[in-house]
N, C-alpha and C positions, 0 to 999 in steps of 0.2 A: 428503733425507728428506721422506716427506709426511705431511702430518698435517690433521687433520679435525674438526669438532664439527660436531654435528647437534642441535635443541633442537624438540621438538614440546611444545605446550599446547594444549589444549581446553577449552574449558568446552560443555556440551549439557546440554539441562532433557530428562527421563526422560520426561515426558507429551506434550509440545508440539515441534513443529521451532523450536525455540532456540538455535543452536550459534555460538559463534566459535573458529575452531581456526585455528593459525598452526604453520608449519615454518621453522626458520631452521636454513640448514646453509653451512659454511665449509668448502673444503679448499685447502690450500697445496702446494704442490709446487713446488721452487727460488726461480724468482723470477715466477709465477703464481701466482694467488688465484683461484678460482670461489666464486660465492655464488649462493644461492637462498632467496628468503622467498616463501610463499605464504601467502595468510589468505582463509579464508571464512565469511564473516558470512550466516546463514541465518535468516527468521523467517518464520512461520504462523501469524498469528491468525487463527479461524476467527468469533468473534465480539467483533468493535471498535464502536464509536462514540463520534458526539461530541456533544456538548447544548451549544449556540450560544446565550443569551440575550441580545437587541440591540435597544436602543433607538435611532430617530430620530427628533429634533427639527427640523422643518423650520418652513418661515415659519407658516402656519397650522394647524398639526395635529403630533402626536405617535405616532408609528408604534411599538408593543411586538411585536417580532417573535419570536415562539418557532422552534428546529429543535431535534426532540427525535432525539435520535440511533436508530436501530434498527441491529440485529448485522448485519453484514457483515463481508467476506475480506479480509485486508491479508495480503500473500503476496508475498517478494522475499527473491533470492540475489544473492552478491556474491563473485566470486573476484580478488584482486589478484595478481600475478605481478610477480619482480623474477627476473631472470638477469643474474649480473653476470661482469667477468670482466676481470682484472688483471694485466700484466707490466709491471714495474719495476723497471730496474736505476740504483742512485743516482748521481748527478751526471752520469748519462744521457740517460736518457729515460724516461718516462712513459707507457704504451700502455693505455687504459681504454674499455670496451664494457659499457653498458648495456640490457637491454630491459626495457619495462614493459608489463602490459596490464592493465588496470582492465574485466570483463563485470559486466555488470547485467542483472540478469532479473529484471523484477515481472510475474507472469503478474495478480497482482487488486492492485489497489490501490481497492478500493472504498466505496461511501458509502452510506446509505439514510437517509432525513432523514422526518420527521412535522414540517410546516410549516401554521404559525399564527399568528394576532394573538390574543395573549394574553388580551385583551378577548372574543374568541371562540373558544375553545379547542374548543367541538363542529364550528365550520366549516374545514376540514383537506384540507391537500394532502400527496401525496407525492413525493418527491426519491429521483434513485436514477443515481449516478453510476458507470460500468465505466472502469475504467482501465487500461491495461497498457504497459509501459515495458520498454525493453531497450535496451543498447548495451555498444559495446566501443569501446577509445582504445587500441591499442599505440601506441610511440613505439620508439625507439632512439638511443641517446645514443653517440657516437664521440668521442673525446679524443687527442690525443695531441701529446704533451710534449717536443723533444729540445734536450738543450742543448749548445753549439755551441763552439769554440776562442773564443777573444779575447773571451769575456765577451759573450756573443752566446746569444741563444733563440731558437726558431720553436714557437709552438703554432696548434692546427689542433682545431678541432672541427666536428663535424656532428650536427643535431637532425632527426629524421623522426619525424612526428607524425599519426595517420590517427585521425579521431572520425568513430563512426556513431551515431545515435540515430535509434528508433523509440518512437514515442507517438502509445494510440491511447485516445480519451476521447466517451464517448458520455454526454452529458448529457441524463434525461427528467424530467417532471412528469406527472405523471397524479390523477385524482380517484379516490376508494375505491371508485368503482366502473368504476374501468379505463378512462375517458377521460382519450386524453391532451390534455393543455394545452401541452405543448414537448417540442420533441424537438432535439438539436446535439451533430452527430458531428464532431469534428477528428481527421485520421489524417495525423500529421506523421512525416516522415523526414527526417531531416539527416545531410549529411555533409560534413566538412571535412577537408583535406589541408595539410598544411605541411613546409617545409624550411626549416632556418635555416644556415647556414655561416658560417664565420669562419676568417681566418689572419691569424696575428699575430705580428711580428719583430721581436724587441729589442735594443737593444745599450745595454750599459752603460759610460760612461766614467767618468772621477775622480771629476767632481760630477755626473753628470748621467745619465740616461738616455734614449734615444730610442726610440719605437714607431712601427710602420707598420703597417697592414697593408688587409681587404678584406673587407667581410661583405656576403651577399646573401642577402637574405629574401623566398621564395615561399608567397603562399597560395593556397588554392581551395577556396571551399564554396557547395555546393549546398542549396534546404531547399523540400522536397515538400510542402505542405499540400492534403491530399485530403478531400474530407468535403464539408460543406454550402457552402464557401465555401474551394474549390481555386486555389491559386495557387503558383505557382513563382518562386523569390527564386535570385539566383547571385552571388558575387562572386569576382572574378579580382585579385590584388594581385601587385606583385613590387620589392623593391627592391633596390640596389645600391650601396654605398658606399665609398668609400676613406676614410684617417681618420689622423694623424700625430699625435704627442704627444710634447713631449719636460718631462720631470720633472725638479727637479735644483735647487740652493742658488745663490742670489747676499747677499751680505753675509748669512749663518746668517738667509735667510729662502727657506722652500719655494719652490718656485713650479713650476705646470704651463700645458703649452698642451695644449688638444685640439681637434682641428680635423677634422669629418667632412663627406662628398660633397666633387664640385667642383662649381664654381657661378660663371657670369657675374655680377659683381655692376658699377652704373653708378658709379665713384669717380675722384678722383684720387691717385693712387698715392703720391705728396709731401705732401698737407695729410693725406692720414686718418691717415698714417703719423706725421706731427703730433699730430694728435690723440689718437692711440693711443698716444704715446711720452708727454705729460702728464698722462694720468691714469696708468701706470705707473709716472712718477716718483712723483705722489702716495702712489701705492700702497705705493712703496719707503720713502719719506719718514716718513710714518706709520706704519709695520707697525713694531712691535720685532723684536728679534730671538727666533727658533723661529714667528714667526708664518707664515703664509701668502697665496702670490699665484695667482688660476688665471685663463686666459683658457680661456674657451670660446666654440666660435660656431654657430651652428643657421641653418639654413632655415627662412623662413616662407614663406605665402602670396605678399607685397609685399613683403616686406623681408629682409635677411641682416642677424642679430643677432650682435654681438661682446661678452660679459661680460666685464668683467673685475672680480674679485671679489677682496676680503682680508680679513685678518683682522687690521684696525689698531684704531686710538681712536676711529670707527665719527661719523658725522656728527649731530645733533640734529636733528628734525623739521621744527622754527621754521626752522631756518638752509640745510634744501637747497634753497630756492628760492636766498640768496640767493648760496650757493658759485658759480654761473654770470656773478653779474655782474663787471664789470670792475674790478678792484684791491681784489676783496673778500679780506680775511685772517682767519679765525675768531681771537679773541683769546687764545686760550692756545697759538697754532706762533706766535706773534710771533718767537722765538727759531731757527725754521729758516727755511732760504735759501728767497727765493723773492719775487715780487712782486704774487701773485695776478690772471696774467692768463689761464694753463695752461688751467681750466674754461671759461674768457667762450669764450676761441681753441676749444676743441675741440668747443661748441656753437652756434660762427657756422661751423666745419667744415661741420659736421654739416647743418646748416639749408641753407646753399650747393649742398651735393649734393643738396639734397632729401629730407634726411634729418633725425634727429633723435636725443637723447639722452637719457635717464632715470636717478636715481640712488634703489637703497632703501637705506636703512642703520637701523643701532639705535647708541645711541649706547653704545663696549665692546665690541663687537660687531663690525665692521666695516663695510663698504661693497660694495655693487654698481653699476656704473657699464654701462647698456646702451646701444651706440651701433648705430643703426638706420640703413642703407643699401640705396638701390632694388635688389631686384633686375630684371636683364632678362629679359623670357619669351621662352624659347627658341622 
């Protein structure tokens, strides 16, 4: 059976071009959905302005600046577009298709100014700025969803993304009797392209879940500046990533890893592994139970960063300097195992490789513990 709503509103002023009107329409048919919103926002003023009163106080003098507005055109349309479009069958798959376009059209967007020092209000210049602006941004959004035997997902999406803008702006000054004093025209175009993609494969077990997957991000934009002072700007980006994550309970406490790109980093495979295994104890040590553990790790410039972050009894300010020294024990874990040498060992690690470690906390709160290792340039 198919079925359908369709919902139009308008609002428009009788005298002036005033209008915002929108269409919203749904149709269903089995296990497909189409949808459509469009909205256009329209306005014509034929007589704007604005009165600017400004003062500037500088080192030896005080500047009273008048701009008395005079009537001028403010004039711009605006159509949004959504096409959408939906199959879904449950504990399936997921199949979703979006388009968007956002057009802008300002034929005037203009100014006209009476400019003076308020001290002298008979001696007067005039201001008179032309504007005009247009662009259009479609995109398109791809989704899709399928779910797998054995407690297993793949999802997969794709983003295409195209912006164009045009802007063109002529600024004069002239005197009342039609000398001009400035004149600065900018006629900008710009355009940018993007693609974003992603695929991602899950699989869930008892306690735990694991993620894999592969996301590759392309840009490219161009930007035309023609007029008094032409120049041409380009940028080319592109990246590529792999990324594994596995989520999941050890003693009724959270914990996740996420781990994106590959990367040569300079370590020894034995002590970091050290290192990394006594601040997790900490982590486990301290955290109650429902709280939380995540490691994450990033790329920088010099260094490959490994967090590892919770949500335990959180360290006091005074005392992270001193949690690094050797057989330091804060005095209220007297009562859990340990001999506090974990910290000193995993920031002579640290320092050995050339590297280094950081800790923020709040106390309540918990911990962040940042260990910092060279990377090598490829």
């Amino acid at each position: 059976m198919a079925v359908g709503t369709t919902t139009i509103q308008a609002t428009n002023a009788p005298h002036i071009l005033f209008s915002e009107d929108n269409v919203v329409a749904k149709f269903n048919h089995k296990k497909s959905q189409w949808g459509l919103f469009y909205n256009l926002s329209a306005r014509n003023f034929k007589k704007t302005y604005t009165d600017i009163d400004e003062t500037y106080v500088l080192e030896n003098k005080t500047i009273h600046r008048v701009q008395e507005g005079l009537h001028d055109q403010n004039k711009h349309f605006t159509h949004n577009i959504d096409l959408s479009y939906n199959l879904t069958e449950q504990d399936k798959y997921v199949f979703n298709v979006v388009f968007r376009n956002s057009i802008y059209d300002a034929p005037s967007l203009n100014q006209s100014n009476k400019l003076y020092d308020a001290a002298d209000d008979d001696n007067y210049i005039f201001s008179g700025l032309k504007n005009k602006q247009s662009g259009y941004t479609p995109s398109l959004d791809l989704y899709y969803q399928r779910t797998l035997p054995k407690n297993q997902m793949l999802t997969m999406s794709v983003t295409g993304t195209l912006m164009h803008t045009d802007n063109n702006r002529l600024y004069h000054e002239y005197t009342p009797q039609a000398e001009d004093l400035a004149m600065l025209e900018t006629d900008v175009t710009g355009n940018k392209r993007s693609i974003i993609g992603e695929a991602i494969y899950d699989k869930r077990f008892k306690s735990l879940v694991f993620s894999s997957g592969l996301r590759h991000y392309r840009m490219y934009a161009r930007n035309e500046y023609a007029g008094s002072s032409p120049v041409v700007s380009e940028m080319n980006q592109a990246k590529t990533a792999a990324f594994a994550e596995v989520q999941g309970n050890i003693k009724k406490v959270s914990y996740g890893v996420n781990c994106e790109e590959n990367m040569i980093i300079r370590h020894d495979s034995k002590w970091t592994e050290e290192a990394i295994y006594n601040i997790l104890d900490n982590a486990l040590k301290y955290t109650e139970p429902g709280g939380k553990i995540h490691i994450q790790t990033e790329r920088q410039e010099l260094f490959f960063k490994i967090s590892i972050s919770d949500t335990g009894k959180g360290i006091a300010p005074e005392r992270q300097a001193e949690i690094f020294t050797r057989f330091y024990r804060e005095p209220e874990v007297h009562d859990k195992p340990g001999v506090g040498i974990g910290l000193y060992l995993a920031r002579t690690i640290m320092e050995l490789q050339k590297g280094y470690i950081e800790v923020q906390s709040e106390v309540g709160k918990g911990a962040c513990f940042r260990l910092y290792l060279p990377v090598i340039k490829s």
